[in-house]
C-alpha positions as CSV (number, residue, x, y, z in Angstrom):
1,X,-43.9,10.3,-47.9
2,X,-44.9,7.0,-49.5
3,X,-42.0,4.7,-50.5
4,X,-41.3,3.0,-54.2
5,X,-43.0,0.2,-54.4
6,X,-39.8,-1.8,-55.3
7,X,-37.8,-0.4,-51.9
8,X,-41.3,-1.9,-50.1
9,X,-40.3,-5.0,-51.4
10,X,-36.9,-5.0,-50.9
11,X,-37.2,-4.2,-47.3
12,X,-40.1,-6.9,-47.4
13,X,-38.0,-9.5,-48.1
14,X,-35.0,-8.4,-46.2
15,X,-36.6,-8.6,-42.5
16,X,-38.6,-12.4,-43.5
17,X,-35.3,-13.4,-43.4
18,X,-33.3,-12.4,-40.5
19,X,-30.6,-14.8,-41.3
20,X,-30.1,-13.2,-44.9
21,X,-30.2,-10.1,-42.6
22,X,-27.0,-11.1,-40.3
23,X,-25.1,-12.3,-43.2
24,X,-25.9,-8.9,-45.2
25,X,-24.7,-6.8,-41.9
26,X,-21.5,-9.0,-41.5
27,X,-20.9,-8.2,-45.3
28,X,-21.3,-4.6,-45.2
29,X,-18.7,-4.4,-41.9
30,X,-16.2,-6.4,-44.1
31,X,-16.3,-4.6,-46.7
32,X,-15.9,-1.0,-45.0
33,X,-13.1,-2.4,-43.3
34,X,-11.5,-3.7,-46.4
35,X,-12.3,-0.5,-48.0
36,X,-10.6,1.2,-45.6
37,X,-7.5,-0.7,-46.0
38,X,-7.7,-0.6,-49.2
39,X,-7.7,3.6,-49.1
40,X,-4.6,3.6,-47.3
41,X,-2.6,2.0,-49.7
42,X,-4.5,2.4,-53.3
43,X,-5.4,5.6,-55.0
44,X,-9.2,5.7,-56.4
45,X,-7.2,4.1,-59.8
46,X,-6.2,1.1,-57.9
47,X,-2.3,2.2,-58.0
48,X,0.0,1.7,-54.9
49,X,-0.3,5.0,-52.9
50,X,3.5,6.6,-52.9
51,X,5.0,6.0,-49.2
52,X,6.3,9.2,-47.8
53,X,9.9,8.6,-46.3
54,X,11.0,11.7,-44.0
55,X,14.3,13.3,-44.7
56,X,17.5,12.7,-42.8
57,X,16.8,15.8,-40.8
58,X,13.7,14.7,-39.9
59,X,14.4,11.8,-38.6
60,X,16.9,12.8,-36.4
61,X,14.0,15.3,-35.0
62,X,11.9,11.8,-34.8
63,X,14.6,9.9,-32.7
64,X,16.2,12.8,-30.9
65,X,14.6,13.0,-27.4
66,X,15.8,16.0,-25.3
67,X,14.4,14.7,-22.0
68,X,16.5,14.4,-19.0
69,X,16.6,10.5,-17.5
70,X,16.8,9.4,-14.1
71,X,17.4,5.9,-13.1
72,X,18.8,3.2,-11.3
73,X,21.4,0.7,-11.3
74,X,22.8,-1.9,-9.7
75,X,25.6,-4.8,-10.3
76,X,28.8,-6.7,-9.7
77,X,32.6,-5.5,-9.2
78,X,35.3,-7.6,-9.6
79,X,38.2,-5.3,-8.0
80,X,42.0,-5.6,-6.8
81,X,45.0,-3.6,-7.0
82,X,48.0,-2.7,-9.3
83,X,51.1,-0.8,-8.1
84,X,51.4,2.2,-9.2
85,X,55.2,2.0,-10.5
86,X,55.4,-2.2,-11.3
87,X,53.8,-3.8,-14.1
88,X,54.4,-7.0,-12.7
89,X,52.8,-6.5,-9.5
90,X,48.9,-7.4,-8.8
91,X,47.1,-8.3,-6.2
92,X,44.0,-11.4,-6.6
93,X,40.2,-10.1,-6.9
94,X,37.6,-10.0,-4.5
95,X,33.4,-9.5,-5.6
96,X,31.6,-6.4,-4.6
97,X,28.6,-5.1,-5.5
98,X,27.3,-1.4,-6.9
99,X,25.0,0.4,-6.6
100,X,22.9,4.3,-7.1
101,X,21.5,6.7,-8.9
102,X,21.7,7.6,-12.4
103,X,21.8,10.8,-15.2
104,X,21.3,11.0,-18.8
105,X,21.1,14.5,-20.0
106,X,20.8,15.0,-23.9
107,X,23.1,17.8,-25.1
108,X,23.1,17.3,-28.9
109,X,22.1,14.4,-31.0
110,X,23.9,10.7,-30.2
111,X,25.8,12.4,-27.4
112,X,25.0,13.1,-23.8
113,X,26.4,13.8,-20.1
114,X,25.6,10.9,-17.7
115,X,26.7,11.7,-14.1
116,X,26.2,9.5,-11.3
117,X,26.1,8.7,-7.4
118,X,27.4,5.6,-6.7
119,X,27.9,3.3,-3.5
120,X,30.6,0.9,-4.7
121,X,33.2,-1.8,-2.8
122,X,36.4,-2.2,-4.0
123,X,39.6,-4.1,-2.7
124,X,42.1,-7.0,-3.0
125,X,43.5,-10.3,-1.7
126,X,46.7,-10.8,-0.8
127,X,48.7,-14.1,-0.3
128,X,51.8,-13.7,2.5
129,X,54.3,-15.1,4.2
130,X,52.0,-15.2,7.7
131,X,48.8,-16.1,5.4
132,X,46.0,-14.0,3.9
133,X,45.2,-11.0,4.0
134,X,42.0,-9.2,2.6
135,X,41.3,-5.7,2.0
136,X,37.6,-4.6,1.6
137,X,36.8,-0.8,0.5
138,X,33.7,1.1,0.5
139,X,33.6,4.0,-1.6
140,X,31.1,6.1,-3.0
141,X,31.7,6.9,-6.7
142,X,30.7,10.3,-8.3
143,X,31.1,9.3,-12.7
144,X,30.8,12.3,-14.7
145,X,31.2,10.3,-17.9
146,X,30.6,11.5,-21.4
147,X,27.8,9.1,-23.5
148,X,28.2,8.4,-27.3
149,X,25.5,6.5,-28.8
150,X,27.5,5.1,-31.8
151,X,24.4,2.8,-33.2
152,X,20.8,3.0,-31.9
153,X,21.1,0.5,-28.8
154,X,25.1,0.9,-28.1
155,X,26.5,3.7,-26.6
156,X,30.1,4.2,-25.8
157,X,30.8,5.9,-22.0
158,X,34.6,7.6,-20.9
159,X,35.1,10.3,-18.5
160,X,36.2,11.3,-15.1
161,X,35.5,9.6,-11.7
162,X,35.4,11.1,-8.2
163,X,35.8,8.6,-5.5
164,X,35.4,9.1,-1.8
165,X,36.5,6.3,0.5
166,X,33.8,5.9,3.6
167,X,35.4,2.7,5.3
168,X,37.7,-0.2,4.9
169,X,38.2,-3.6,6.7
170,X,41.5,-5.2,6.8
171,X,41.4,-9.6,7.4
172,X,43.8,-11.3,8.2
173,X,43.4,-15.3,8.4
174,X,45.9,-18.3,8.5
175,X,43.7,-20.1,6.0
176,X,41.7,-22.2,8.7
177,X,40.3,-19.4,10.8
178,X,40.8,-15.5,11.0
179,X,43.2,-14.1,13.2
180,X,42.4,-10.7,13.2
181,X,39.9,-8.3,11.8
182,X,40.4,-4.4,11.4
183,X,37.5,-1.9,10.9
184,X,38.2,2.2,10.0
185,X,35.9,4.4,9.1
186,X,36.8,8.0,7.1
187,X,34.8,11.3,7.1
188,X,35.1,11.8,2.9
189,X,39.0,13.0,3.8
190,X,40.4,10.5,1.4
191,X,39.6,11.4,-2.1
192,X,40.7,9.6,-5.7
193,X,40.7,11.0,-8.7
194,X,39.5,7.8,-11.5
195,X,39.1,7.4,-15.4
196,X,36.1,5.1,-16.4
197,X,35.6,3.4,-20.0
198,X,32.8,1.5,-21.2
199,X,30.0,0.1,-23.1
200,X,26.3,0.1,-22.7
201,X,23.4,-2.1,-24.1
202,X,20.0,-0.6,-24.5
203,X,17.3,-3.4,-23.9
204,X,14.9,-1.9,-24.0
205,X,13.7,1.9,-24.1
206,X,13.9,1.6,-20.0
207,X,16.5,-1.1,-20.0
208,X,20.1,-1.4,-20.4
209,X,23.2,-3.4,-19.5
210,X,27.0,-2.1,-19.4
211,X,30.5,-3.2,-18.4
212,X,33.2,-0.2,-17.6
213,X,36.7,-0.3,-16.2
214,X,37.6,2.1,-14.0
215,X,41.5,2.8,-12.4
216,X,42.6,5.3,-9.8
217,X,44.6,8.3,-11.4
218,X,46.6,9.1,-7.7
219,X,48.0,6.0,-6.3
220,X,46.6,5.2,-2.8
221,X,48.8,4.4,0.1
222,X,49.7,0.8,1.6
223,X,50.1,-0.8,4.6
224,X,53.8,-0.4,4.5
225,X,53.9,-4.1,5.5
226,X,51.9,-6.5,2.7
227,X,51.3,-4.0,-0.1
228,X,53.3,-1.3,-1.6
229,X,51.2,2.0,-2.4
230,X,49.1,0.7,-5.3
231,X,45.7,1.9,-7.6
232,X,42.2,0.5,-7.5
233,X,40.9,-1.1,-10.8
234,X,37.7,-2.5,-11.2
235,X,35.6,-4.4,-14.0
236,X,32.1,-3.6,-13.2
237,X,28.9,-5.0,-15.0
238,X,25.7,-4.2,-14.2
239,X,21.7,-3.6,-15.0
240,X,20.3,-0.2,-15.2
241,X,16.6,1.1,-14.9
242,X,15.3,4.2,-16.1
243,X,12.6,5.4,-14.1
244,X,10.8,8.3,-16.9
């Protein structure tokens, strides 16, 4: 089929020119971009397009994820002891570190259970009459704590704590050198009963920090000779990881 005589001479000119040719190419991209754009936002009238703004309900379908996290954590303890009957009684802190495994399983919107397996180290100092003495306990800590996400990014944590002691290490020291040293090591026989509050910061969607405080519910027993029978509290803070 033979072509008009004025599209001949259209496309005649067009290819003499091949740098008419670029610029009319680089046009015709712009303007289906900005055409497209433009559709998204602008009906045929030029009028802004209504936004559609989902309901309450379903946003909460939007940000409610039912997907069961695991993850890690690790992070500092600053520990000592309280007695268990004197208000007035404490011993000084010593640093310890935490670390495990981690839980998040949704059971209804903004709230869910977040168990976890633990290795922690608790203890105290203690200032006497024949010098120092420090107490060093390792213990791995079972939380079974309740998780209230009270803003998107802050969640609230309380619950129950099972704590099994594995070993402690008793130092003694004049404070020059140390006199004696203690080790003992339990088979899980010595079990404590906890309560845990705290807070956690979601950095990021895999991200988060928290601080808790966590106190023994049954006193423990003391050595009879330096410290009366007493409770573990800790402040812990620490970085967690989810890994899905």
């Amino acid at each position: 089929m033979n072509k008009p005589f004025t599209e001949v001479l259209f496309y005649g000119i067009i290819y003499k020119n091949s740098y008419l040719m670029k610029k009319l190419h680089l046009l015709a991209i712009f303007l289906l971009f900005a055409g497209s754009v433009s559709a998204q936002y602008y009906d045929p009238y030029g009028r802004p397009k209504p936004r559609h703004r989902p309901g309450r309900g379903q946003q909460h379908k939007q940000q409610y994820n039912d997907q069961v996290h695991i993850g890690l954590e690790a992070g500092l303890n600053v520990a000592n002891t309280v007695d268990a009957y004197n208000s007035y009684y404490s011993t000084g802190t010593i640093a310890g570190f935490n670390a495990g495994i981690t839980f998040d399983v949704p059971i209804v919107y903004n709230f869910s259970f977040a168990p976890e397996v633990l290795y922690s180290q608790k203890g105290y100092f203690a200032q006497t009459n024949d010098g120092n003495f420090t107490q060093r306990t390792n213990f791995i800590d079972v939380p079974l704590l309740a998780k209230f996400k009270l803003v998107p990014g802050f969640n609230f944590l309380i619950g129950p704590q099972v704590s099994f002691l594995t070993s402690t290490t008793n130092t003694y020291d004049n404070g020059f050198i140390i006199t004696s040293q203690d080790h003992y090591n339990y088979s899980g026989d010595k079990t404590f009963i906890d309560g845990v509050i705290g807070v956690s910061f979601d950095i990021t969607p895999y991200f988060d920090l928290h601080a808790r405080y966590t106190i023994d519910l049954n006193q423990a027993r003391g050595d009879g000779i330096y410290v009366p029978d007493y409770r573990n509290q800790v402040f812990q803070f620490g970085l967690g990881f989810k890994l899905n």
